[in-house]
N, C-alpha and C positions, 0 to 999 in steps of 0.2 A: 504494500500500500504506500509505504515512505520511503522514495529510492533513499534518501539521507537524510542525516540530522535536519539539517537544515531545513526541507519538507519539513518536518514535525514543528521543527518550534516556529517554524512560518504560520501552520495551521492554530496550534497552541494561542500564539500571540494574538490571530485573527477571532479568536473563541474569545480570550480576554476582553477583545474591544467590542466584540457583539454581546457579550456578560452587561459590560460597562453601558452601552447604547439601550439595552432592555432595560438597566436598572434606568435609567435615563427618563425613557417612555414612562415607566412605572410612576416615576413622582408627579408625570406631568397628569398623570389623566387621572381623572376627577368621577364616583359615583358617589350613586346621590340615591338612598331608602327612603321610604316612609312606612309609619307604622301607625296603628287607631286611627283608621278612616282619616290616615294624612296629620293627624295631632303633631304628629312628630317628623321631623324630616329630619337626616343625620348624611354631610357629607364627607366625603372621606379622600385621598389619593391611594392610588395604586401601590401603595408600599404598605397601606392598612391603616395612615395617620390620618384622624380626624380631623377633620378643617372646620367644619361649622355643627353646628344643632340648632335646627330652628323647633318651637316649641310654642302649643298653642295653650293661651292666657289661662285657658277653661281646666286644663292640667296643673297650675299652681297649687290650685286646692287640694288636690289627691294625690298624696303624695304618692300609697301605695303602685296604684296607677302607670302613675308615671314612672314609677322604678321598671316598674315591670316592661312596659312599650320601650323604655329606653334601653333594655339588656335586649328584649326582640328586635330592635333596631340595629344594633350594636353587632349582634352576634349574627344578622341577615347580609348587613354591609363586610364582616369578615367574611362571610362565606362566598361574598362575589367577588373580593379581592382576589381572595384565593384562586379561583374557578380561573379568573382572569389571569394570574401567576401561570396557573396547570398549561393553560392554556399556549401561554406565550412560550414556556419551553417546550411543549412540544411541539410549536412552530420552528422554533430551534434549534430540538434536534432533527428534525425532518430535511431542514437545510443544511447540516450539516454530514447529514448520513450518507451516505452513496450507495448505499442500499433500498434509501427510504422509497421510493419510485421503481424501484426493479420487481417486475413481475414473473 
């Protein structure tokens, strides 16, 4: 597959900076949950970091409530991060595979 070193750590290197450019993308895109008929809206970046919480007035009073819509919220927006993560490496390794298209 590598006539020489040199192949490799050319390939190697090239992984690096497509590593580098996916984490890249990751911070720049933005999802966005909502939970209780829209009460809550919770958005996030692709690396899983919250950016906003908008929160409606009517939730102040419940507290119970509100914990609860906001752990559903919370734990809906990791699971699409994630989904979106799975997703991108195996965009990545399909690009890098030279098998990946061989039938």
């Amino acid at each position: 597959m590598f006539d020489n070193m040199g192949d490799m750590a050319k390939m190697l290197s090239n992984m690096q900076e497509n590593a580098q450019k996916m984490d890249e993308q990751l911070a720049s895109k933005t999802f966005t949950i909502t939970s209780g008929a829209q009460m809550i809206e919770i958005t996030g970046n692709g690396k899983g970091e919250i950016t906003d919480i908008k929160l409606d007035d009517s939730l102040l009073d419940n507290k119970e409530t509100l914990e609860i819509l906001l752990i559903s919220a919370i734990n809906d927006l990791a699971k699409m991060v994630e989904q979106n993560k799975q997703n991108n490496a195996m965009n990545a390794l399909g690009s890098i595979n030279p098998f990946a298209n061989a039938k």
